[in-house]
C-alpha positions as CSV (number, residue, x, y, z in Angstrom):
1,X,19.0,-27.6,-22.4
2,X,18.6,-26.0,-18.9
3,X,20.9,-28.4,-17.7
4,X,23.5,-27.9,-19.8
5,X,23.4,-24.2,-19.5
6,X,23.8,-24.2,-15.6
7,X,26.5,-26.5,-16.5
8,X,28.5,-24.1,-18.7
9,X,27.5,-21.2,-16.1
10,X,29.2,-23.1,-13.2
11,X,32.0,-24.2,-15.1
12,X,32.6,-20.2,-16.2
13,X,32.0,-19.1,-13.2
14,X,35.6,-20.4,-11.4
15,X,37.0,-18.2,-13.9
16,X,35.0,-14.8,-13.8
17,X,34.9,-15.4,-10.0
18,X,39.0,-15.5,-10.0
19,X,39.2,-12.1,-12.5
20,X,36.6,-10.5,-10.1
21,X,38.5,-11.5,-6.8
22,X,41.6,-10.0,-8.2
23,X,40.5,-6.5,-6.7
24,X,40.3,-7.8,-3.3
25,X,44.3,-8.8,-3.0
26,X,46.8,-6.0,-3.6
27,X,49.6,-9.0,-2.5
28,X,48.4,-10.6,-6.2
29,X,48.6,-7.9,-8.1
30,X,51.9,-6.5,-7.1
31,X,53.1,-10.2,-7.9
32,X,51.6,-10.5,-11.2
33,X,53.1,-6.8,-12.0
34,X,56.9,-7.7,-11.0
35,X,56.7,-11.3,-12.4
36,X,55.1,-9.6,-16.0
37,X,57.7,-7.1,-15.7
38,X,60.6,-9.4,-15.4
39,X,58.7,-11.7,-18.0
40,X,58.5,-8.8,-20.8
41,X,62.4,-8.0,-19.7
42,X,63.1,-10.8,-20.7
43,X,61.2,-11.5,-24.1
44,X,62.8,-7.7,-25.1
45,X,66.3,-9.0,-24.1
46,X,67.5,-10.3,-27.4
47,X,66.3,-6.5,-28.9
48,X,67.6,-5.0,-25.9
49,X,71.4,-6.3,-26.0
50,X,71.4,-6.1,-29.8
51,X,70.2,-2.3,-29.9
52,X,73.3,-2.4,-26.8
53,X,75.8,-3.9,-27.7
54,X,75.6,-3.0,-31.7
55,X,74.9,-6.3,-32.9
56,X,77.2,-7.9,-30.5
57,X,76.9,-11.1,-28.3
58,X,76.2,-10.6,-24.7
59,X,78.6,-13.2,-24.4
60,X,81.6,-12.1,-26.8
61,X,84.8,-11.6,-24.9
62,X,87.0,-8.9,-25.2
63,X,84.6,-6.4,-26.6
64,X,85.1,-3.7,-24.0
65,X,87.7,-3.2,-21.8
66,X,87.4,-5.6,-18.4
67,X,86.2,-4.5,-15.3
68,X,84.6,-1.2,-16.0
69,X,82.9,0.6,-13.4
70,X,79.4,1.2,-13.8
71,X,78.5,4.4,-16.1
72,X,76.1,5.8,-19.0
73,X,77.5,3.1,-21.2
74,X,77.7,0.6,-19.2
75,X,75.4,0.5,-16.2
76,X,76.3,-2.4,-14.0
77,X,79.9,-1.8,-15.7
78,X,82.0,-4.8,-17.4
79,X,83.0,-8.0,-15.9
80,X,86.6,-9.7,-16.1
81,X,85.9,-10.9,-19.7
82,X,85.0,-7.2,-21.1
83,X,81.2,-8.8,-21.2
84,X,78.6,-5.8,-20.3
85,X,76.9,-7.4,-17.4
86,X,73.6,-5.6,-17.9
87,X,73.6,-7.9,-21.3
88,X,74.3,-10.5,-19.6
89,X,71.9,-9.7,-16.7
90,X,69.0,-9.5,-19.5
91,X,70.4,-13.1,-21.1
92,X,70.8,-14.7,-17.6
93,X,66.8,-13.6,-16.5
94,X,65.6,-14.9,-20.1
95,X,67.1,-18.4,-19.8
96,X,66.6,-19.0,-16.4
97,X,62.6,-18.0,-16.6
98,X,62.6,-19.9,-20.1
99,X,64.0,-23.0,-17.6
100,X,61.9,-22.3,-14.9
101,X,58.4,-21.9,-17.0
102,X,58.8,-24.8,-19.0
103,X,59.6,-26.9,-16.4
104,X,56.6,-25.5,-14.0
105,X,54.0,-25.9,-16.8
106,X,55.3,-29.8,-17.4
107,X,56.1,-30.8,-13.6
108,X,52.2,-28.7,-13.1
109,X,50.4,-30.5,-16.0
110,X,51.9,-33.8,-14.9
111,X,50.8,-33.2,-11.2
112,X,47.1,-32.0,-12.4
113,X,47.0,-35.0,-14.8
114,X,47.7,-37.4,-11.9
115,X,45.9,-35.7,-9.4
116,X,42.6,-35.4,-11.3
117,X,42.5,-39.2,-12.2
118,X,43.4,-40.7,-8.6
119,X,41.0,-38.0,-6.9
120,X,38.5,-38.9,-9.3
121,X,38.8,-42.6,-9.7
122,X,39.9,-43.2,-6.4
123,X,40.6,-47.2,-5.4
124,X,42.7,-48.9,-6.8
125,X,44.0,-46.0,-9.6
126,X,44.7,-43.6,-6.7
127,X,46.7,-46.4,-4.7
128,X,49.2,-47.0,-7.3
129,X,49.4,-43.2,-8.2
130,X,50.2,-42.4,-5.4
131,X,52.8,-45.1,-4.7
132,X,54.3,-43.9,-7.6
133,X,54.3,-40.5,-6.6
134,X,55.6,-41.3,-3.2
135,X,58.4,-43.5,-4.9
136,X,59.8,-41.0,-6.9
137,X,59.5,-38.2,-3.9
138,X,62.1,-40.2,-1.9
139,X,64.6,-40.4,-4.5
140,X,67.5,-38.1,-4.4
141,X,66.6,-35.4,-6.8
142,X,69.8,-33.4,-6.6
143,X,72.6,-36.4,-7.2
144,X,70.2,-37.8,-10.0
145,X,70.4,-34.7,-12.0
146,X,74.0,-33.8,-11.1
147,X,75.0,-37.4,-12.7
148,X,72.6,-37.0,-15.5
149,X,73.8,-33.3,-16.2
150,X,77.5,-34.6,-15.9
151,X,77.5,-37.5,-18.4
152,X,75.1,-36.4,-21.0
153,X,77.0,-35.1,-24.1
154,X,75.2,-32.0,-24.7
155,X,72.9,-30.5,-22.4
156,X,70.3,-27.7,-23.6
157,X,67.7,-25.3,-21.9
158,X,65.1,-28.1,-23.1
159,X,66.7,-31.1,-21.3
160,X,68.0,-29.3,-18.1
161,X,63.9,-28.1,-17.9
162,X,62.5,-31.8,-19.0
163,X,64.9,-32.9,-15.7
164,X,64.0,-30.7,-14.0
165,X,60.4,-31.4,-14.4
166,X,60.9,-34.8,-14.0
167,X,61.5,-34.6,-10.0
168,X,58.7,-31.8,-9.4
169,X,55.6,-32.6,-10.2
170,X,55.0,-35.4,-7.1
171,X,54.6,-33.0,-4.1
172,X,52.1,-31.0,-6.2
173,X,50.5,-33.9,-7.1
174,X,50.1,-35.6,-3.8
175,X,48.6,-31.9,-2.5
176,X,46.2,-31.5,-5.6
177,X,44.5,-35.1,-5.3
178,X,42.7,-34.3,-1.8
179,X,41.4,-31.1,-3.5
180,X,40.3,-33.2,-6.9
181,X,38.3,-35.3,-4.4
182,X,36.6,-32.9,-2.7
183,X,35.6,-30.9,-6.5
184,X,34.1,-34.2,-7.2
185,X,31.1,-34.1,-4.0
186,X,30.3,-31.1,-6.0
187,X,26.8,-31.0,-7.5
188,X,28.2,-29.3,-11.2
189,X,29.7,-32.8,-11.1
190,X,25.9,-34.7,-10.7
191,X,24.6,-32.4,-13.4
192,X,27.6,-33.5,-15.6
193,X,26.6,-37.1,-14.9
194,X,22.9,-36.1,-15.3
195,X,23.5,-34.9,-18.7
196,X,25.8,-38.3,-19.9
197,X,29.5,-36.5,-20.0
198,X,32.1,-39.3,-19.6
199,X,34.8,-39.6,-17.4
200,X,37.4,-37.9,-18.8
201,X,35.5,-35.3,-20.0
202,X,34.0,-34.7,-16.3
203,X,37.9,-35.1,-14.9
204,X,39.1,-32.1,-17.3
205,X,36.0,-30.2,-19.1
206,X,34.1,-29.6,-15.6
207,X,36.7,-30.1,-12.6
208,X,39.7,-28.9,-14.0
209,X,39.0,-25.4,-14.2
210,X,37.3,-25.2,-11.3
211,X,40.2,-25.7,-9.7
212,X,42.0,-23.5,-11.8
213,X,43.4,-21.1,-8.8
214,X,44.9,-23.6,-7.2
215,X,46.7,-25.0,-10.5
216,X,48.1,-21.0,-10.6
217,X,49.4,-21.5,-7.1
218,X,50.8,-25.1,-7.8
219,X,52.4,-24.0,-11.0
220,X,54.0,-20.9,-9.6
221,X,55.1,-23.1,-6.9
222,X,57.2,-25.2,-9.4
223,X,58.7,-22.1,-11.5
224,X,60.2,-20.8,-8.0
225,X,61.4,-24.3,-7.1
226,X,63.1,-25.2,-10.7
227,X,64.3,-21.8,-10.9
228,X,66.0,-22.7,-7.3
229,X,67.2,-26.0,-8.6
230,X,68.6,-24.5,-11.8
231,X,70.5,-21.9,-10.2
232,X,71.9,-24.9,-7.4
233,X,73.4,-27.0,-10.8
234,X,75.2,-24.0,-12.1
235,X,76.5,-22.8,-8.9
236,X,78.0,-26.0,-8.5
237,X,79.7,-25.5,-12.2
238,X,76.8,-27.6,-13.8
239,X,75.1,-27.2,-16.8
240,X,75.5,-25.8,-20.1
241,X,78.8,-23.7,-19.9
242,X,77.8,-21.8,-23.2
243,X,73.9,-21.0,-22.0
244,X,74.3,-18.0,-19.5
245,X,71.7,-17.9,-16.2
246,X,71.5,-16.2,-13.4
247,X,72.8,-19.0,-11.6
248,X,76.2,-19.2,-13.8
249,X,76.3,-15.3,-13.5
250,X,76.7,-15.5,-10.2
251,X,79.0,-18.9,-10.1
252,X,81.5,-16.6,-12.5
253,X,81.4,-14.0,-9.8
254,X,82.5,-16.0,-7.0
255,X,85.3,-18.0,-9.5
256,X,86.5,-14.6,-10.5
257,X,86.5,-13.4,-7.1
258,X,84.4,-10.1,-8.0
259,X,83.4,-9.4,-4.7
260,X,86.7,-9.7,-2.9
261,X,87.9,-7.3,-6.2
262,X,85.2,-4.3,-5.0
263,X,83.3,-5.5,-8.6
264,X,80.0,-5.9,-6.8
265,X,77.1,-5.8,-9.8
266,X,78.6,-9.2,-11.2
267,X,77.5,-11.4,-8.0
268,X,74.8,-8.8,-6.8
269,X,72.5,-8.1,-10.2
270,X,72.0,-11.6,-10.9
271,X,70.6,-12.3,-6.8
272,X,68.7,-9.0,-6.8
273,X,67.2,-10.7,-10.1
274,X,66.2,-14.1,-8.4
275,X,64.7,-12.5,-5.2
276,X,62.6,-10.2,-7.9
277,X,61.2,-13.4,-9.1
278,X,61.0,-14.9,-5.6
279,X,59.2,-12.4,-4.0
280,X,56.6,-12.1,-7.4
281,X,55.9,-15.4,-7.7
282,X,55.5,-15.9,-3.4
283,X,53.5,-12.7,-3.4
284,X,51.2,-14.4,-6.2
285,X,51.0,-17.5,-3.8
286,X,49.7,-15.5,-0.6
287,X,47.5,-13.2,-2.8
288,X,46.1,-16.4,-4.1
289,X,45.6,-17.8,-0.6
290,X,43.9,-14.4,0.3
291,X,41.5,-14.8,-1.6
292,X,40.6,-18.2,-1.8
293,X,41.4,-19.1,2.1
294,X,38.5,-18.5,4.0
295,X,40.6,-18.2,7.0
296,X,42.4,-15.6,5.7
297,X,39.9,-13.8,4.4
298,X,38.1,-13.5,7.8
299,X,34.8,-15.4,6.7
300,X,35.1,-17.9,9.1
301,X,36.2,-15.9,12.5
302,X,39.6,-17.6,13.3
């Protein structure tokens, strides 16, 4: 019984110890308070554009007159269509995040998956993870999903973000297994053995969330770098025409020519948008590091 209790305590204790250690990195919270901002912006977009545009797509041409300036009504003004780009802006942010968060969470459940059993296992299972890791690291991401994007009949949020997915979780992977590793040295680990737990249930009931900060950082990671990837595609002219991100907001700016026209808040909005979710989601990275560095926090002297 005592041995089970000191058991759950440790295994609690990465998380209480991550809530505490909150307080001591202003860098994390200001990221967590943009990114939660943008994320509620864009959960409140469909109520938003409806309450807006009275009922009205945010993608419905012709419904006000083209290439507004920017006013009460309309406050990023209307683009060459007689779209309102703020509706548009609030559409763009929620597809593009919807991309970028389901692709994060299954490139970073993949990576943790694979990383837990060859860190764990080690031998043989973590030689042929990682050669398959390594394998699909040198293949060319970008012409892959430009050919699969390009010849699949009809391409949704769902299978641009599965794609996507598909060619991120390696690199976290490859960085995670070291860590995995080390986690299992740890003595919660001999009193999990101690107290008969199994493999698996060691692999994700005990080490797992102990290294639940680092699956934060490594999942963040892959939001910015999908979001990136995404927005690449559709600036090429890739991608589901009808799904509006920020990445085709801007890729109808520069087709339109909006900037050489003086109509700035097409092309600028939707970049102001991604560097928002940049700078939340690196400022969450470097508060996590912070905090869980001991270089960076000082402890060690260097």
């Amino acid at each position: 019984m005592t041995t089970t209790k000191a058991i759950s305590q440790t295994k609690t204790g990465g998380m209480w110890t991550f809530l505490r250690l909150l307080k001591e990195s202003p860098l994390l919270v200001s990221g967590l308070v943009i990114f939660l901002i943008l994320v509620l912006a864009a959960l409140l977009a469909p109520a938003i554009n409806d309450a807006r545009l009275d009922g009205h797509s945010s993608t419905e041409l012709g419904v006000f007159d083209t290439r507004e300036p920017p006013s009460a009504e309309h406050p990023l003004g209307t683009d060459h269509f007689g779209r309102d780009v703020m509706a548009l802006l609030f559409t763009g942010l929620r597809n593009s995040l919807l991309v970028g968060l389901i692709a994060g969470a299954l490139a970073t459940a993949a990576a943790v998956t694979m990383a837990t059993v060859a860190g764990y296992f080690g031998g043989r299972v973590e030689v042929v993870i990682t050669t398959i890791t390594n394998s699909v690291m040198i293949i060319p991401s970008f012409p892959i999903l430009t050919i699969l994007v390009m010849f699949v009949f009809r391409v949704n949020l769902l299978f641009l973000a599965l794609v996507l997915a598909a060619f991120s979780w390696p690199w976290p992977a490859r960085v995670m297994t070291p860590q995995i590793r080390s986690l299992k040295e740890r003595p919660f680990v001999d009193l999990a053995l101690v107290s008969g737990y199994g493999s698996w249930a060691i692999m994700f009931r005990e080490i797992v969330p102990n290294f639940l900060p680092y699956i934060v950082l490594g999942f963040t990671t892959a939001v910015s770098a999908n979001i990136v990837a995404e927005t690449a595609l559709r600036l090429v002219g890739l991608g589901p025409a009808t799904i509006v991100s920020l990445g085709q907001l801007i890729q109808w700016a520069l087709y339109a020519g909006t900037m050489a026209q003086g109509y700035y808040a097409l092309a600028l909005s939707p970049i102001v948008v991604l560097i928002l979710i940049f700078v939340s989601l690196n400022f969450i990275n470097f508060g996590l590091e912070e905090v869980y560095n001991p270089r960076l926090k000082k402890i060690t002297g260097l």
